[in-house]
C-alpha positions, 0 to 999 in steps of 0.5 A, a space after each residue: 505542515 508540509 502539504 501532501 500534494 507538494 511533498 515539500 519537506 525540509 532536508 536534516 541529517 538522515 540516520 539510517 534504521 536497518 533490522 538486525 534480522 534483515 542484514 549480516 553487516 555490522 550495524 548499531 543495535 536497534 536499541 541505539 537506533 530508536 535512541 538515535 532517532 527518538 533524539 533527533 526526531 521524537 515529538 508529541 505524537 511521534 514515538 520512536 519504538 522497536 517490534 520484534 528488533 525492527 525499528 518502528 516509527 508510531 504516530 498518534 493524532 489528537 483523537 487517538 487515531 495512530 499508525 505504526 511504520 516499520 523504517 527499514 522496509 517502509 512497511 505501514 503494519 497498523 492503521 486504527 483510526 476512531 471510527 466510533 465516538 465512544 471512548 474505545 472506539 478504534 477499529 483496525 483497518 489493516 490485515 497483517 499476518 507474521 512472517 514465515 520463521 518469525 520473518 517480515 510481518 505480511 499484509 499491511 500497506 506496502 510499496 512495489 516498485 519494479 524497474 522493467 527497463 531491461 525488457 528480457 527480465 520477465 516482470 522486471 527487477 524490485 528496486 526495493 528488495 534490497 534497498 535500506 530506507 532511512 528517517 529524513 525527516 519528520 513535520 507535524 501541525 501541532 497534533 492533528 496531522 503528523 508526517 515521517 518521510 523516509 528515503 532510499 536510493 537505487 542505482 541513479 534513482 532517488 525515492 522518497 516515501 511520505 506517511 502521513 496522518 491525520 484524524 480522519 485519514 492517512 496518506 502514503 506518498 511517493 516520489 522517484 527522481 532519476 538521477 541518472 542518464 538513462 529512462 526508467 520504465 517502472 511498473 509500481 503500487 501501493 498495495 493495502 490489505 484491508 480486514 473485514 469481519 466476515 467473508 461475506 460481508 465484503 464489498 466495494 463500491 464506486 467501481 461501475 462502468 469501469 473496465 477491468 481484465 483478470 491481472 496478477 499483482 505485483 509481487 512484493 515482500 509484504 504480500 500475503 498471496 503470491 501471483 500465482 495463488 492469487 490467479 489460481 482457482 478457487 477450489 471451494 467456490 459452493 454450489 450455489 455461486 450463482 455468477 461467480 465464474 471465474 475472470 478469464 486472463 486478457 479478457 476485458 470487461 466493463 463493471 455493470 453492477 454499482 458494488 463489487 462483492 468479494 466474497 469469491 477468489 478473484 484478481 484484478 486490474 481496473 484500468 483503460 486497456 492499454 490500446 486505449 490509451 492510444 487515443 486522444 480521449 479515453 475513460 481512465 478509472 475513477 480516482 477514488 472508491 470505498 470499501 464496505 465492511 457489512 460485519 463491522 459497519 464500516 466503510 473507507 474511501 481509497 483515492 488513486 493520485 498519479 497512479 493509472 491503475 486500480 489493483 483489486 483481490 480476494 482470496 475466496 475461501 483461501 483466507 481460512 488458511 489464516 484464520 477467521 477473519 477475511 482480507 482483500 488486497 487493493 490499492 493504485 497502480 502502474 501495472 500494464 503500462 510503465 511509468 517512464 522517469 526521464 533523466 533530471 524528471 521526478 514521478 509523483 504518486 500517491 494514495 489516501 485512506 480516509 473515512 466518515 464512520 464519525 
């Protein structure tokens, strides 16, 4: 089983999964896609499937924990690990919703990564939008650990995404190597929407001391608020928020409180401010922290590999636009200052969901 700290995997033929619905070039039939790849890579624990003629990897470990992975966009679209020892006990950990117009599904765990090398384009450039991921390949540890890597390239670089799972956790990877003459300057994140049961019972834990300034995120595909709707005030705060005032943009403060409610709107980036990090030594965020589900009782450790940031949202009373059930979006990032890929160099990030319901 490849390790995921070395990302080392061997290198077969790749076969290229692209979605009817995202493309207009004469391409195989979805069907003759997941017949090519359950083929070359199909193995106990891996199927090769397709939703809604989106050709989907699903990976099921020996305990039944499985996730499911659209290939085209690289977008992981369920994770249900067992979290209950009884025989039905499987919880969904990720909110998704269905795209505008039977589009690309919402939510879930998704990649951003924007090129901000050209300094005039506000935000930068995705590297991604139009990027077509394909099956690399493919490893397991007989049941108990089962990985997919996917690759795609953009211009002079080179990206490899790396989902693995396990029983008690799951692990999205990624590697950008530059190819070219020139240095990126990338600002990126691996974003994950996770579901709670009530609006009120949603927090997280681990973040004390750290500092954080009112940020937008990174738009991405995937994402179910835009920037803009995510720094927009909330307009049905209640009257008895007591201390719920809203962040104020470029302002910076230190987390006082052992656990971070989630009940109000808010957005957020935990991180060293960028002055900071001028210094010799500086406090960075911590590298892992949870959430808690009080409605469900259940609780997942996030932990942050080779990204700077921490990106944190809440959609307040906003989430009832999609129904009963609320969400945040988190996850690490490289957002205020970028990651800078020099010539023949590679970056390396990572981030892991794991949890102890057991």
């Amino acid at each position: 089983m490849a390790s995921l700290l070395s990302f080392s995997l061997p290198r077969p033929n790749v076969i290229k999964a692209t979605s009817t619905t995202a493309t207009t070039t004469i391409s195989p039939s979805t069907s003759a896609i997941t017949e090519t790849l359950t083929e070359k890579f199909s193995r106990k624990g891996i199927k090769f499937t397709e939703s809604n003629d989106v050709p989907t990897v699903e990976l099921t470990v020996r305990n039944g924990s499985s996730l499911s992975l659209a290939i085209p966009d690289a977008h992981v679209t369920s994770y249900k690990p067992k979290v209950f020892w009884k025989d039905d006990g499987f919880e969904e950990v990720l909110y998704t919703i269905p795209g505008n117009g039977g589009g690309k599904t919402k939510g879930g765990i998704g990649l951003v990564i924007n090129d901000v090398s050209d300094k005039a384009s506000k935000g930068g450039t995705s590297l991604l939008a139009s990027s077509e991921w394909s099956v690399k390949d493919v490893d397991s540890d007989a049941i108990d650990a089962l990985q997919v890597e996917l690759g795609c390239s953009s211009g002079t670089l080179d990206i490899t995404y790396i989902v693995t799972l396990y029983p008690i956790s799951m692990a999205t990877a990624v590697i950008i190597s530059n190819n070219g003459r020139k240095e990126a300057s990338l600002t990126n994140a691996i974003l994950s929407h996770f579901k709670f049961k009530r609006r009120s019972g949603a927090a997280i834990q681990g973040l004390r001391t750290c500092s954080y300034c009112a940020h937008p995120p990174l738009s991405s595909p995937f994402e179910i608020l835009s920037p803009i709707e995510a720094m927009k005030a909330d307009d049905d705060v209640g009257l008895f928020s007591f201390g719920s005032e809203p962040d104020k943009l470029g302002q910076w403060t230190s987390q006082d409180v052992p656990f971070t409610i989630l009940k109000d709107k808010l957005s957020r980036v935990y991180a060293a401010p960028p002055q900071e990090r001028l210094k010799p030594f500086y406090n960075t965020p911590p590298s892992k922290y949870e959430t808690l589900d009080q409605g469900r009782e259940l609780f997942f450790r996030v932990i942050r590999m080779g990204f700077e940031d921490i990106y944190l949202s809440s959609p307040g009373s906003l989430s009832m636009k999609y129904g009963n059930e609320y969400f945040i979006c988190t996850g690490p990032a490289s957002m205020l200052v970028p990651v800078v890929v020099k010539p023949g160099e590679e970056w390396r990030g990572a981030q892991v969901i794991e949890h102890d319901n057991l």
